[in-house]
N, C-alpha and C positions, 0 to 999 in steps of 0.2 A: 386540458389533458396534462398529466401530469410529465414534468421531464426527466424524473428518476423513478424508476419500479424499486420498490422495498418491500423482497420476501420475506420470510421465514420458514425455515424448514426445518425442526427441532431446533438443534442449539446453533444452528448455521445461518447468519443473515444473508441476502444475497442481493446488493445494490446496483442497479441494473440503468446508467444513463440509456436514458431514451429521447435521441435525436437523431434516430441515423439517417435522415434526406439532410438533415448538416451535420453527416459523420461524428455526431455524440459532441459536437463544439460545446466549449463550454460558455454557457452565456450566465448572468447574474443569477436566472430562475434554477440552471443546473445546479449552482455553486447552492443556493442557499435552500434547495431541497436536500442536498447530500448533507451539509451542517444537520439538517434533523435527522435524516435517517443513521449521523453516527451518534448523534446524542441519544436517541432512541437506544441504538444497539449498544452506546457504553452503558447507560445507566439500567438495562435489561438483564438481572442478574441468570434469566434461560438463556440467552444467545452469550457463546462462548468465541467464536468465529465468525467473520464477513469476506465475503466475494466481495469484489468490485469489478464490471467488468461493463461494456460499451453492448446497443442492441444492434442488433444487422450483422450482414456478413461483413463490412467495407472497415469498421474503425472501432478501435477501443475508442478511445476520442483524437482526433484531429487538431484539439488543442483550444487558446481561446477566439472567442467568436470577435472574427476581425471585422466585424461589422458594425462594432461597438466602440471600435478602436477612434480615438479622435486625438491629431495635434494636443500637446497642452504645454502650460506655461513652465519653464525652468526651473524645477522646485522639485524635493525630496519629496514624494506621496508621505503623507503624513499613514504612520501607524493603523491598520485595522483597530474599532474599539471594539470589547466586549472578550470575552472567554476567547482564546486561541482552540478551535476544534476542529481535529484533522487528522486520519491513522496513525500516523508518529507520536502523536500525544495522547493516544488511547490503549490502554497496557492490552486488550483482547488484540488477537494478532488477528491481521488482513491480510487475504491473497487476491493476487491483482492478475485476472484473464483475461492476458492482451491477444487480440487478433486486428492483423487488417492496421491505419495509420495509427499511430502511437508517437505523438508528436506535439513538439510546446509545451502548453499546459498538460494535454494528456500523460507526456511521460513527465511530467515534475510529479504530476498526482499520481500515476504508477509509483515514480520513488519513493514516497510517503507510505507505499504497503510493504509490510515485512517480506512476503516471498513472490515472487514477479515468476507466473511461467505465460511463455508464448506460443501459441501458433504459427506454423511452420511460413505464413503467411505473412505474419507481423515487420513491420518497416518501425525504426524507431529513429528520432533525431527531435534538434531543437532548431528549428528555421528561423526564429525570431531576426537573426541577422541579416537573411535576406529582401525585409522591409526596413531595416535601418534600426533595428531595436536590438534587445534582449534580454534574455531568462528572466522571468520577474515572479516566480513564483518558485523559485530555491532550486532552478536548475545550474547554476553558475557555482551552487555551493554543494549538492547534491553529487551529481556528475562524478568531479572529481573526486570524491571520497568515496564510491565506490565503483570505478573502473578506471584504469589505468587514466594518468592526468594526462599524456601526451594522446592518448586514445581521447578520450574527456574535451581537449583544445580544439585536436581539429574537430570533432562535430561541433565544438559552441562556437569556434569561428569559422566554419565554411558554410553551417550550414547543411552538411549533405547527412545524408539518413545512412542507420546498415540496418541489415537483415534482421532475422532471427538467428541465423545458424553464429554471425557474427558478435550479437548481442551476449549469446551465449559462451561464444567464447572469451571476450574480456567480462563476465563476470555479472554484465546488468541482467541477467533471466538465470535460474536455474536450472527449467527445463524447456525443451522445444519439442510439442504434440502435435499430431494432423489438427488441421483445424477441427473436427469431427470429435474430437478428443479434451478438447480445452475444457469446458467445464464440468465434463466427467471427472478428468484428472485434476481439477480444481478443487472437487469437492470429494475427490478420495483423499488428496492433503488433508483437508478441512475434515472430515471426517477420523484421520487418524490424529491430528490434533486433539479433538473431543475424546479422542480415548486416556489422555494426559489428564494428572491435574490441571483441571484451571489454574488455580492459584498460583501454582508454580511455573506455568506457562506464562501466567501472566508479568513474573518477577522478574522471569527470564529476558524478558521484551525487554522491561525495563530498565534493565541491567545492562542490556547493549546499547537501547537507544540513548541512556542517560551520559554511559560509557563513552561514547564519542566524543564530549566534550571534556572529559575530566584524564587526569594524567593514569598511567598505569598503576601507578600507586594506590591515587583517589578510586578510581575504578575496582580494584580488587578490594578496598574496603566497603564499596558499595555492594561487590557481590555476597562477603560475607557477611553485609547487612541482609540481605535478602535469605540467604541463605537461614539464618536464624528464624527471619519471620519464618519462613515457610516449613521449619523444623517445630514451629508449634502451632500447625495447621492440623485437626483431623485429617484432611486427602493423606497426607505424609504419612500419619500412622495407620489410615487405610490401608495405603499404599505397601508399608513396612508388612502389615500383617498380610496382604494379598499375594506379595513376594514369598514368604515364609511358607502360606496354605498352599502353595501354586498353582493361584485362582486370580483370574480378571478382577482388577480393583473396579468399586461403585464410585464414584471420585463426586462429590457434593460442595465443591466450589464456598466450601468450609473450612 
């Protein structure tokens, strides 16, 4: 049985862990059917957008599957090989529809997706500290860059979760839905996304996501790099004439 559902629904993927009697934990088979299902969906030039979101009522995912967890010897984990594949590094933007635990690995993987909304139900934190560990999969680095760092400390050091309503106030969700509503309102985002150019959707990612490491300076010459590409894109001058006729652009990810 497979441990991730990968739909399609026009240009919308919709990547669906499925393990919820172990609350969507992430075990090696989740981790490395979701690697396909994003190479699939980057190198698919119909799908423009991806959901990622956990199956059952109980958990986006719960995080990694601590039953895999074992003692090991004193030593830096030597580097992942092969391509780095993972929302942050794929320019089509991803919405991440949390309900129910959201936790550990589950919210590092949430952070990895551009827009995070929750159900009104959703609990988030990183617990790794409460078996003697921690964040090892870019929650220590994540976290604080985008919610407040003393907000950021005490979850990565106590341990303790918040809500949604809490989540949404320092900044990690943008919206909080009845649970009833999550993936409807998931894929009205995702939907009004696909009414954008691609291409410049896609610039725009990249231009933040890349933006983060480089200085204010650097960054603004990166966006008027992008800026140029996508100033000699067809969508652009669709887009220019559609504005003018005062007609819905056809936008052909050209």
């Amino acid at each position: 049985m497979t441990v991730v559902n990968y739909e399609k629904e026009g240009p919308i993927a919709i990547m669906t862990i499925n393990r919820p009697e172990a609350l969507n934990a992430l075990s090696a088979e989740v981790s490395a059917e979701l690697r396909e299902a994003y190479i699939d969906f980057r190198d698919n030039p119909e799908l423009w957008v991806a959901i990622l979101t956990g199956a059952g009522d109980r958990a986006f995912s719960a995080g990694a599957d601590i039953k895999g967890f074992r003692p090991g010897p004193r030593e830096v984990p030597a580097g992942a090989t092969g391509e780095v594949v993972r929302p942050d590094k794929i320019w089509k933007p991803f919405i991440a529809a949390i309900h129910g635990y959201c936790l550990g690995g589950g919210l590092e993987l949430a952070m990895t997706c551009d827009i995070r909304i929750a159900a009104d139900n959703a609990q988030f934190g990183q617990p790794e500290i409460n078996i003697g560990f921690l964040p090892g999969g870019g929650g220590t680095q994540r976290l604080p860059r985008f919610i407040p760092r003393a907000v950021a400390a005490e979850i990565l050091l106590t341990g303790n979760r918040i809500d949604a309503q809490e989540a949404l106030r320092v900044g990690l969700v943008s919206r909080v839905v009845p649970r009833d509503q999550l993936m409807p309102t998931a894929v009205e985002i995702a939907n009004t996304i696909c009414t954008r150019a691609p291409l410049g959707v896609r610039a725009c990612k990249e231009a933040m996501i890349r933006g983060y490491e480089l200085t204010l300076d650097e960054g603004l010459a990166l966006e008027r790099e992008k800026v140029a590409e996508c100033r000699a894109t067809e969508d652009f001058a669709e887009g220019a004439r559609a504005f003018v006729e005062k007609r819905p652009p056809n936008y052909k990810a050209k």
